[in-house]
C-alpha positions in Angstrom: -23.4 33.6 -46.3 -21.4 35.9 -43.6 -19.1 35.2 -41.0 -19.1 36.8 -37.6 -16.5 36.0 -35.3 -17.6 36.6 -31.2 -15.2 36.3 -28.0 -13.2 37.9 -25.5 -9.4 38.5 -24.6 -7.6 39.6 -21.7 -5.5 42.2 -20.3 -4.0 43.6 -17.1 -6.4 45.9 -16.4 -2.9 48.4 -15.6 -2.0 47.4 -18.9 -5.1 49.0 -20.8 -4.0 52.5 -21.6 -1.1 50.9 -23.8 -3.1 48.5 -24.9 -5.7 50.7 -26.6 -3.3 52.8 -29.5 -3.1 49.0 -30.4 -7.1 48.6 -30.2 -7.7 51.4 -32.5 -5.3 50.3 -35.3 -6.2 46.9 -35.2 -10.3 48.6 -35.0 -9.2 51.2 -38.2 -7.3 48.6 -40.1 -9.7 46.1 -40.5 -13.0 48.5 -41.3 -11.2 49.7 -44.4 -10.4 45.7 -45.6 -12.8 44.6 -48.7 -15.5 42.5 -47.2 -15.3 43.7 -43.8 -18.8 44.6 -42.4 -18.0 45.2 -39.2 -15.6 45.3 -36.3 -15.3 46.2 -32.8 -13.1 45.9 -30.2 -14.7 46.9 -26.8 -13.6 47.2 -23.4 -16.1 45.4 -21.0 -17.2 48.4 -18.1 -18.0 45.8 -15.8 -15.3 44.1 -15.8 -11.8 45.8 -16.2 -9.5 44.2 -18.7 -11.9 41.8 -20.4 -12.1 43.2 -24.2 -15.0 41.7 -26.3 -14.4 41.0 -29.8 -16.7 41.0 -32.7 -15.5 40.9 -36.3 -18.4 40.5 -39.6 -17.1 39.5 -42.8 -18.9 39.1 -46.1 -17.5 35.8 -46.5 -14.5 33.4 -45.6 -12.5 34.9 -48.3 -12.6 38.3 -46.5 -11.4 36.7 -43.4 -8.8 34.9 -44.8 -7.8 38.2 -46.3 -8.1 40.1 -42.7 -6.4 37.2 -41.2 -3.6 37.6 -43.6 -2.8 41.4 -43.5 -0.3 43.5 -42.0 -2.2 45.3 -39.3 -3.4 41.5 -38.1 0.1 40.4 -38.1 1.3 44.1 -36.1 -2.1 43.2 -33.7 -1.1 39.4 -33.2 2.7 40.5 -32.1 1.6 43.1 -29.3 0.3 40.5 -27.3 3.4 39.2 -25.7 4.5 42.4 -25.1 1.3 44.0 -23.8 0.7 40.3 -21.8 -3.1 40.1 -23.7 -3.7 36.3 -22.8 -7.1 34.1 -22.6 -7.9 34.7 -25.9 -11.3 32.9 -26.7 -13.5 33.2 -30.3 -16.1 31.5 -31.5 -16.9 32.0 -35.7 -20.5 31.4 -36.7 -21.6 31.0 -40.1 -24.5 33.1 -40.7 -26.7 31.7 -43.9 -29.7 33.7 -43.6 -28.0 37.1 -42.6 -31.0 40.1 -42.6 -31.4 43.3 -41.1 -34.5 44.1 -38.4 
């Protein structure tokens, strides 16, 4: 079984250039956990400010591994500062995972 986690936060969209030293970290950090197969943080090109998340993890080990580290922790405590609000994620467990 994996687990992908799908949503969306929010930024100022005046706010994104600040924001997005942050994005890549947060992007680099997680890659290079064990169990991490994927993870992307995207800015929406319709609509300015809107960044979609998607994170894929072997299993719910991994993610409570990704959940605990140091670059999640750094990630988590730019928000106030950076005024990233409307955070909404949805995790799905995925027990027939394949690729087409």
């Amino acid at each position: 079984m994996t687990v992908i986690l799908a949503g969306t936060i929010r930024v100022a969209p005046e706010r994104l250039a600040e924001l997005r030293p942050h994005l890549k970290a947060q992007v680099e950090g997680s890659r290079a956990e064990p169990g991490c197969l994927d993870y992307a943080l995207s800015e929406d090109p319709l609509d300015p400010g809107l960044i979609r998340v998607f994170e894929h993890f072997v299993d719910e080990e991994a993610l409570a591994f990704h959940r605990a580290s140091p670059h999640m922790a750094a990630w988590r405590a730019c928000f106030p500062q950076l005024g990233v609000h409307d955070r909404r994620m949805s995790s799905f467990d995925v027990s027939d995972y394949r690729t087409i």
